[in-house]
GUTIZA-872625 format. One record per residue: x, y, z of N, C-alpha, C in turn; residue in one letter. Coordinates in pm, whole numbers, plus 32768, in hexadecimal, padded with zeros to 4 digits. Atoms other than C-alpha are relative to their C-alpha. Layout:
GUTIZA-872625
XYZXYZXYZA/...
END
This chain:
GUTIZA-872625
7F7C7FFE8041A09F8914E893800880717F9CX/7FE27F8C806CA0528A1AE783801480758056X/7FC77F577F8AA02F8B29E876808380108032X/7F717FE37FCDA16E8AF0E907805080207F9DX/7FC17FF08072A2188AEBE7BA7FF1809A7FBEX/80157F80800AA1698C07E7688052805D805BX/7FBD7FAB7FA2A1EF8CC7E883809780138006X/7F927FBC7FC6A34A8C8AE893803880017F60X/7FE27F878070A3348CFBE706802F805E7FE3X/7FE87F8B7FD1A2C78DF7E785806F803D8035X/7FBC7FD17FBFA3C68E3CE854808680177FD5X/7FAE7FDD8077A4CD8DE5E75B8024806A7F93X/7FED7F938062A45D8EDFE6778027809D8047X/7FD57F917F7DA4538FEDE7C7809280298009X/7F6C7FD87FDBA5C98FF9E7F38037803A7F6DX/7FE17FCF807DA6169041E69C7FDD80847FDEX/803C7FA8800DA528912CE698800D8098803EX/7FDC7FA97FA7A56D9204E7BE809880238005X/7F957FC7800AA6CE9206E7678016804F7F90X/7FF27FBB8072A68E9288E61F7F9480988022X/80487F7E7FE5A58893A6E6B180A0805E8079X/7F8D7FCC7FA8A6C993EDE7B9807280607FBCX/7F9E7FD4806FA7B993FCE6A97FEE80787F9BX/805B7F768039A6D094FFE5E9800B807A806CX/804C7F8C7F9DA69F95D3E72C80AD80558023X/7F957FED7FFCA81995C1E758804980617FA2X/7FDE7FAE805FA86E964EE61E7FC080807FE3X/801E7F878000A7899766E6227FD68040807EX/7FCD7F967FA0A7C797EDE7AF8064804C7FE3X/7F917FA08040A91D988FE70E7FC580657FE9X/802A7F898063A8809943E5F47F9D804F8061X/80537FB17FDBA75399AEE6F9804B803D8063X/7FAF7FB07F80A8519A1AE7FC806280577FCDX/7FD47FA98054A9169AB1E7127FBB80748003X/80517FBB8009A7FC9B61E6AD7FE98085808EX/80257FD97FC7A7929BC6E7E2806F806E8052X/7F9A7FC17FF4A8F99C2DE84F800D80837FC9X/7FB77F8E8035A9229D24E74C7F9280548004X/80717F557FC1A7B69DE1E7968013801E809AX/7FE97FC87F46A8389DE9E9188065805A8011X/7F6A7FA68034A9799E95E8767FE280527FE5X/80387F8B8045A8D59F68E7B37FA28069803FX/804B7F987FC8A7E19FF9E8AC803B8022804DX/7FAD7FCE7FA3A8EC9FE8E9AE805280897FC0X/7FDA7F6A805BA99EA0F7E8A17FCD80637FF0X/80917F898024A852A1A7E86C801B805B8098X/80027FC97F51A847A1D6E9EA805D80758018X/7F367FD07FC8A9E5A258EA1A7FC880847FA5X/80007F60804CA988A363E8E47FBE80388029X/80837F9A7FD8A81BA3B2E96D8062804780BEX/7FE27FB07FCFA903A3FFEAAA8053806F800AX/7FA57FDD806BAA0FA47EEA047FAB80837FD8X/80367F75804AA928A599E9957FC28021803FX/803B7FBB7F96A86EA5DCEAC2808C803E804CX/7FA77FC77FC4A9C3A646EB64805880267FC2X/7FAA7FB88066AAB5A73FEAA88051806280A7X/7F957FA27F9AABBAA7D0EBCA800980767FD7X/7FD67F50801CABE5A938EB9E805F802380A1X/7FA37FEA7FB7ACF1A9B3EC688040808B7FE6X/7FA47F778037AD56AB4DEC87804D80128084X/7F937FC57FA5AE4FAC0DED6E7F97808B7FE9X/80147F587FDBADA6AD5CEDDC8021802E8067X/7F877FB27FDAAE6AAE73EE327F7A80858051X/807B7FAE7FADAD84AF50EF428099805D8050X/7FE37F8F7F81ADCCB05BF0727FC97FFA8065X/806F7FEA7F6FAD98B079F1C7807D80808029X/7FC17FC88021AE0EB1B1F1BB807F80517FCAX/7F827FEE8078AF5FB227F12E802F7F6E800CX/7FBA808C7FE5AFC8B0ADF1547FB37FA17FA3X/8048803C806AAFA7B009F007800B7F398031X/8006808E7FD9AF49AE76F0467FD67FD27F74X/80188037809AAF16AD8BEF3D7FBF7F6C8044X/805B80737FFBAE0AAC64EF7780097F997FA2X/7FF180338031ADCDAB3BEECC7F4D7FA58009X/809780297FFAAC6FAAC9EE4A7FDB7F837FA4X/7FFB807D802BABE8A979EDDA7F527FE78002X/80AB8029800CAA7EA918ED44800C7FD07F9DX/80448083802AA9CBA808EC907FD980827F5EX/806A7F9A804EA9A4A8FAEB267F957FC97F87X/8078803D8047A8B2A7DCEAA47F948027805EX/8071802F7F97A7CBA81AEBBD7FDE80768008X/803E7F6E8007A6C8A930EB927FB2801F8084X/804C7FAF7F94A617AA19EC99807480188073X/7F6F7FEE7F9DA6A9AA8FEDDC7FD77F82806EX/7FF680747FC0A70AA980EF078029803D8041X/7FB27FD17FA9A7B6A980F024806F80118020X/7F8A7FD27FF6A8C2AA45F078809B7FC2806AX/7FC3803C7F7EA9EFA9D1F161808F807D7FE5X/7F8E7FB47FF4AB30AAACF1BD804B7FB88068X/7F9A80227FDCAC65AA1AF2018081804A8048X/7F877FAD7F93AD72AA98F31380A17F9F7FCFX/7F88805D803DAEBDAA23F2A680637FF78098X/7FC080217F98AFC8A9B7F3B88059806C8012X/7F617F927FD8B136AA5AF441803F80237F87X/7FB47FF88080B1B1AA5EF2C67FB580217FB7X/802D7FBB8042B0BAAB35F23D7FB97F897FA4X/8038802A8077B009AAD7F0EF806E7F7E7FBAX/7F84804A8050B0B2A98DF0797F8F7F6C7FECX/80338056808DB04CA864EF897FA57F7180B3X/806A806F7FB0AFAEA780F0EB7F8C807B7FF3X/807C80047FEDAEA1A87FF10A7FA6801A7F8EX/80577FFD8092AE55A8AEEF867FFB7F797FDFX/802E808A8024AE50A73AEF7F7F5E7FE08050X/808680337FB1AD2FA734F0967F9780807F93X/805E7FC8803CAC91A859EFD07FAD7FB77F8CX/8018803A8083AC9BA7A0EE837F8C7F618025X/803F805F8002AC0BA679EF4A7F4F801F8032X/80647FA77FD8AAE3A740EFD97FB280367F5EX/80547FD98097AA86A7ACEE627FD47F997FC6X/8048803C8034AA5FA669EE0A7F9C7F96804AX/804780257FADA994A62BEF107F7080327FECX/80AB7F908049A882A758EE89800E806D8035X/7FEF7F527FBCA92CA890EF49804780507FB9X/7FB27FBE801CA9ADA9ABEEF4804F8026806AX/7FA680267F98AAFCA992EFB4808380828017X/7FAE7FA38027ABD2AADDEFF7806A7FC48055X/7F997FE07FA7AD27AACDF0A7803580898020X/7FD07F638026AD64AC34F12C808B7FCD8046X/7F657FB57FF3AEAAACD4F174801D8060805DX/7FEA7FDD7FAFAF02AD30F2C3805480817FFEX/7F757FBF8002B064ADA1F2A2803C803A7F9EX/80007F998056B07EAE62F14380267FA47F89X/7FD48045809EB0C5ADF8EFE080A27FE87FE6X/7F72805E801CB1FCACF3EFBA805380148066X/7FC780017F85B22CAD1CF1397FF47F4D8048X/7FE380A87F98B2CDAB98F197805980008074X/7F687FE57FA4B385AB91F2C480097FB48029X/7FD380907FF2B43FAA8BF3137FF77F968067X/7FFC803D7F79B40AA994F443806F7FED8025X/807A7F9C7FCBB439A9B5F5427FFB8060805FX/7FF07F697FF0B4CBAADCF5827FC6805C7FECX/805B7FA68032B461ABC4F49E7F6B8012800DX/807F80277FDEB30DAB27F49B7FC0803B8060X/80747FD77F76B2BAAB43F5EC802080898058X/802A7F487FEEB321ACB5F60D7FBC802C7FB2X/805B7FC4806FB24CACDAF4F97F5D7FDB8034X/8073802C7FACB131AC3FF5A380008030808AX/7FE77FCC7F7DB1A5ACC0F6ED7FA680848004X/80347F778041B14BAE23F6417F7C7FE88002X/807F80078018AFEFADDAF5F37FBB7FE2809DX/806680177F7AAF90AD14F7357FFC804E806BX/7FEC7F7B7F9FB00FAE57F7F77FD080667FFAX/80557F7D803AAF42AF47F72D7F927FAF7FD4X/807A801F8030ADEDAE9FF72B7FAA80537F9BX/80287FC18073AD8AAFDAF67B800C80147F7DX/801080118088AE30AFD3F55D7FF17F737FCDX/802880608031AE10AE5DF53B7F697FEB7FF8X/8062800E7FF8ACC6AE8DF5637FB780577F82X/80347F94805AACBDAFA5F454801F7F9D7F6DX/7FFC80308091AD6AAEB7F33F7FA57FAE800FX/808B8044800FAC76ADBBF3937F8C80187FDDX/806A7FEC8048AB6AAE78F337801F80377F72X/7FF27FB380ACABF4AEFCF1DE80037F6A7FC0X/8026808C8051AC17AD72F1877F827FFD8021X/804F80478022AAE0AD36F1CC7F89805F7FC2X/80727FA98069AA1FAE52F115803B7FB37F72X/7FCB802F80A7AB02ADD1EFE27FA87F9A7FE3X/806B80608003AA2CAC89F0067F948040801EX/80877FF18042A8FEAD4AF0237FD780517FA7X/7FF27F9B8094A93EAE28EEE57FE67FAF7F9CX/801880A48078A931ACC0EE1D7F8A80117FBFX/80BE80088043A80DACAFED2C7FC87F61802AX/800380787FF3A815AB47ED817FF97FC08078X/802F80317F78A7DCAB59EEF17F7C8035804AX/80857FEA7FD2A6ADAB46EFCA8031804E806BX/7FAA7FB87F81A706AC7EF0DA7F9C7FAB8064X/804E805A7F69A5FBABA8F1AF80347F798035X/7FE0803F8003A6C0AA92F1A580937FC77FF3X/7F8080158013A819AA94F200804A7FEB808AX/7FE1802C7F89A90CAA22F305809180247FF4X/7F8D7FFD7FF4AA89AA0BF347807B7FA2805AX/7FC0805B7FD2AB91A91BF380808880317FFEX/7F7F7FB17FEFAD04A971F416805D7F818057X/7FBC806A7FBFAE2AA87FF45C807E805A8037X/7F7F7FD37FBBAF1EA8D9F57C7FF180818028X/7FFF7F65800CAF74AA47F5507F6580447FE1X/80AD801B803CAE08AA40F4967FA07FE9803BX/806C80357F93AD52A96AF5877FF48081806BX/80227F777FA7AD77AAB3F6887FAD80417FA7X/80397FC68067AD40AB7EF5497F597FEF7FEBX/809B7FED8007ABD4AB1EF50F7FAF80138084X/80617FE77F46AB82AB20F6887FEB80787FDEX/800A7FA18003ABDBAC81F6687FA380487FDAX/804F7FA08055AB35ACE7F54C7F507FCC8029X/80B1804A7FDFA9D2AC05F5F07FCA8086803FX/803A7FA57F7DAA04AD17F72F801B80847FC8X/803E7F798003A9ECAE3CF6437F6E80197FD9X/807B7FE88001A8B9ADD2F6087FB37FDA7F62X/800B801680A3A8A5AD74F4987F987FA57FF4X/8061805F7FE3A772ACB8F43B80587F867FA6X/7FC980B0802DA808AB5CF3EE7FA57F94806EX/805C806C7FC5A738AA28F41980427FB6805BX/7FB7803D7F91A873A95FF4B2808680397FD4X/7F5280237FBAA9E8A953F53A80517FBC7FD1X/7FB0806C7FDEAAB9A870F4F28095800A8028X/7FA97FD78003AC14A860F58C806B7F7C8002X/7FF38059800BACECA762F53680A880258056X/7FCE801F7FC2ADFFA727F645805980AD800CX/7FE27F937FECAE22A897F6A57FF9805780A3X/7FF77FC17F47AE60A971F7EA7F4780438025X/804F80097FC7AD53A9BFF8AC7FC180908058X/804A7FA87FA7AD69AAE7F9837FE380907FD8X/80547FA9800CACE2AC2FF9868032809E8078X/80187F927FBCAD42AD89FA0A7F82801A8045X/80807FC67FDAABD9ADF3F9FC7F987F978021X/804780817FDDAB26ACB6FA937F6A803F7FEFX/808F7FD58010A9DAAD91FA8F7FD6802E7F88X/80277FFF8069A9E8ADD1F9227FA77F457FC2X/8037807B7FF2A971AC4DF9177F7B80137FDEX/80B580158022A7F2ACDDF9257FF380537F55X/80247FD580BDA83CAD68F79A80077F5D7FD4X/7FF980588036A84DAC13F71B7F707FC37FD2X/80838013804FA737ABC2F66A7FFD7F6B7FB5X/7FFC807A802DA784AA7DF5B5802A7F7E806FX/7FD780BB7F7DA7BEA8FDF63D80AE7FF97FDDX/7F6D80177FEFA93AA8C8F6927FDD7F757FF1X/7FAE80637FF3AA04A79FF63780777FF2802FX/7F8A800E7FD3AB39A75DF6E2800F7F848019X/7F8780817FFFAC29A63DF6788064800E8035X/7F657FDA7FACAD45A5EDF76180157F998006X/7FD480757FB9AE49A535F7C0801A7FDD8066X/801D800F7F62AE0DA486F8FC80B88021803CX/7F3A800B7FE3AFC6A490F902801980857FFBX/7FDB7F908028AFBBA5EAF8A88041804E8047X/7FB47FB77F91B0F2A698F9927FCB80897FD1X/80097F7E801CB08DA7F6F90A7F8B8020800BX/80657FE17FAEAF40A7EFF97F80177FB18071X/7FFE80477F70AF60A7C9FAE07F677FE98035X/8030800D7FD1AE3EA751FBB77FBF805F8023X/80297F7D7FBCADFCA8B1FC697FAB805A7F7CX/80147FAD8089ADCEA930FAFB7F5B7FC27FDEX/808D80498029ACABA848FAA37FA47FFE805EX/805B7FDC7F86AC00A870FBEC7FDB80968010X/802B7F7A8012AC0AA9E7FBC17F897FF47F6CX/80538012807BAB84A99BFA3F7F647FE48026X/806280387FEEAA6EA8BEFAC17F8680638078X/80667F667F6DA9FDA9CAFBFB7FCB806D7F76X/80327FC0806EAA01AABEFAB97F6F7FF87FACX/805A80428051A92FAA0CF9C97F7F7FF4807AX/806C80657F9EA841A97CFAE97FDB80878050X/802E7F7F7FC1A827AAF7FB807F8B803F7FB3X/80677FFD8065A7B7AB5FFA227F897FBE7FB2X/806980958021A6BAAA3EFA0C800E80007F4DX/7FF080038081A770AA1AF8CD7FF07F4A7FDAX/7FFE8089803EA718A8A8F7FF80C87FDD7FEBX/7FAB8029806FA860A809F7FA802C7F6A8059X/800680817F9CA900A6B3F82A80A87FFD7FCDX/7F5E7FF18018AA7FA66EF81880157F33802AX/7FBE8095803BAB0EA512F79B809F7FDE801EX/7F587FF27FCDAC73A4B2F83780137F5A7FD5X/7FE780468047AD3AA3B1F77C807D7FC08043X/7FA8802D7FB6AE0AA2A8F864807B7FF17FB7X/7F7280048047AF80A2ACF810803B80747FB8X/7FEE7FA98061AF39A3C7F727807680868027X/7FD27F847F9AB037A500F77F7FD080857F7CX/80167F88803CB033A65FF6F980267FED7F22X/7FC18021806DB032A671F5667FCD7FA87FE5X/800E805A8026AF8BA535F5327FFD7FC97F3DX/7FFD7FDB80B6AF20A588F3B9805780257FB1X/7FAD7FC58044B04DA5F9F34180707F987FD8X/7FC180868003B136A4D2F2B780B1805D8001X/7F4B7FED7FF4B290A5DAF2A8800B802180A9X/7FE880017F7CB247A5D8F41F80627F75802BX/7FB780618016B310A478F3EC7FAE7FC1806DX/804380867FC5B2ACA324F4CD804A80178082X/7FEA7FFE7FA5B349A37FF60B7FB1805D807EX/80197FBD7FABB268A3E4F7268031802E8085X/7FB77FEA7F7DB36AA400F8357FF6808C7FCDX/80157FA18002B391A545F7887FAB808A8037X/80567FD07FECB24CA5BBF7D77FB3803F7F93X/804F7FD48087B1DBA5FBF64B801B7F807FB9X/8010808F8086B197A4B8F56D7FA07FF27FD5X/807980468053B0D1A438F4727FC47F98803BX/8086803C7FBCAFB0A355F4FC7FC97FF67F28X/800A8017806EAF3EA2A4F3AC7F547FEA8040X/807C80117FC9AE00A21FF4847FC080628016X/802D7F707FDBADC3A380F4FE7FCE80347FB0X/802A7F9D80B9ADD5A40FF3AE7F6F7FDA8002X/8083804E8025ACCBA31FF34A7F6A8003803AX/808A80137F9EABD0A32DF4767FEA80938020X/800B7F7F7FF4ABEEA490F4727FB080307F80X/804A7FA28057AB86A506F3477F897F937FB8X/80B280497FBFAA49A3E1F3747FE0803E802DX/805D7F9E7F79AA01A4D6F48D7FEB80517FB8X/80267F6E8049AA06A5FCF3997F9C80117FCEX/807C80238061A942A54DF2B47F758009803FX/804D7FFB7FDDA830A4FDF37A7FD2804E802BX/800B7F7E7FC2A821A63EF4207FF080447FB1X/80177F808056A811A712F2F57F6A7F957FAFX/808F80408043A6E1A616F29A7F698009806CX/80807FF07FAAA633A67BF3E37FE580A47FDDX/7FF27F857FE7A6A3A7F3F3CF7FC080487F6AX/803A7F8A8084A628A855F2327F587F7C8004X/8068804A8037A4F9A758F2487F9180757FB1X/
END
């Protein structure tokens, strides 16, 4: 009988007990979560400034020549980030130099490149779609030579940089552009890769193909009316003549233009924005410029 008595004493005093250790533990999880809250704040802040000061945008406009034909570029680097890196040169579309391809530059700098956009068609030359435009582009893709001549004056400008590695540079071109860097691959320029993001394809000089020296990328859209079939089968005989590295990514639904959002949402047209495209495209870039500067 005592034992039992004893026990459910015991047990009496237990509930009391454990509600009053509860009630204690209760009142000070707040204050320790509190606590703990405001050092997860505070380093989360530390973090934002420590990145915050690894990346400082610098952003100029330079004004070059390819000969009497003044052009005006647009350059974009990281000016927290010391030594030189890798370089990239940007081909701009049918509308010349305009705020989509200094947005991909600017995003490329804060990526760790130094990012030029050259200047095809001359300083504060916009011409309008897509008329003007595409006699303005008409011009170039009819004179491979001189498109082939401004292409190389942009891309000495990117290797004049104190801030680029000349061993380590490549070039990316949308549309009008996407030809554009083909071009400038088959004069022979040492660039590690290609990239062409939903751009034409063919080639006067199909046997200039064995200057290419870097790995091609080519993003497309599988919808794309302005690359025809015949075009990409010539491309691929090209490339595959010149036992050149390359691989080409085609994007179902996608049509011509995919990256460009004032291409508007209608692909009956045959130019629309592709929001998915965008996205899985410049994944492909990424990874590719992580095989191409390893």
């Amino acid at each position: 009988m005592q034992k039992t008595k004893q026990k459910t004493n015991l047990n009496r005093f237990s509930i009391p007990l454990l509600a009053a250790v509860l009630l204690v533990v209760g009142h000070a999880s707040p204050a320790q979560s509190n606590g703990q809250t405001h050092l997860q704040t505070k380093s989360a802040a530390k973090s934002a400034a420590k990145s915050a000061a690894k990346f400082q945008l610098k952003t100029l406009a330079i004004d070059y020549k390819d000969g009497n034909q003044v052009l005006q570029g647009y350059l974009a680097y990281n000016a927290a980030q010391t030594g030189k890196r890798p370089a990239v040169m940007l081909v701009h579309d049918w509308i010349g130099v305009n705020p989509n391809v200094k947005k991909r530059a600017e995003q490329l700098a804060e990526m760790g490149y130094v990012a030029f956009a050259a200047d095809i068609y001359g300083k504060g030359v916009h011409p309008k779609p897509p008329q003007e435009a595409g006699q303005m582009a008409g011009k170039y893709k009819a004179d491979r030579t001189l498109f082939r001549s401004r292409l190389k004056a942009g891309y000495q400008i990117l290797l004049n940089q104190p801030q680029s590695d000349p061993a380590k540079t490549a070039a990316i071109g949308y549309c009008f552009g996407g030809t554009g860097v083909l071009e400038l691959a088959r004069t022979g320029a040492d660039l590690k890769g290609i990239v062409s993001f939903h751009g034409g394809l063919d080639s006067p000089t199909p046997a200039d193909g064995k200057n290419i020296k870097g790995k091609v990328l080519i993003l497309h859209g599988a919808a794309d009316p302005f690359v025809p079939a015949k075009e990409i089968e010539a491309f691929s005989a090209e490339m595959n003549s010149a036992k050149v590295d390359w691989q080409m990514i085609s994007y179902s639904g996608a049509v011509h233009a995919f990256t460009i959002k004032e291409a508007g949402n209608d692909p009956s047209t045959g130019a629309a924005y592709n929001a998915s495209a965008d996205r899985r495209s410049w994944e492909a870039m990424k990874l590719f410029f992580g095989e191409i500067f390893k």
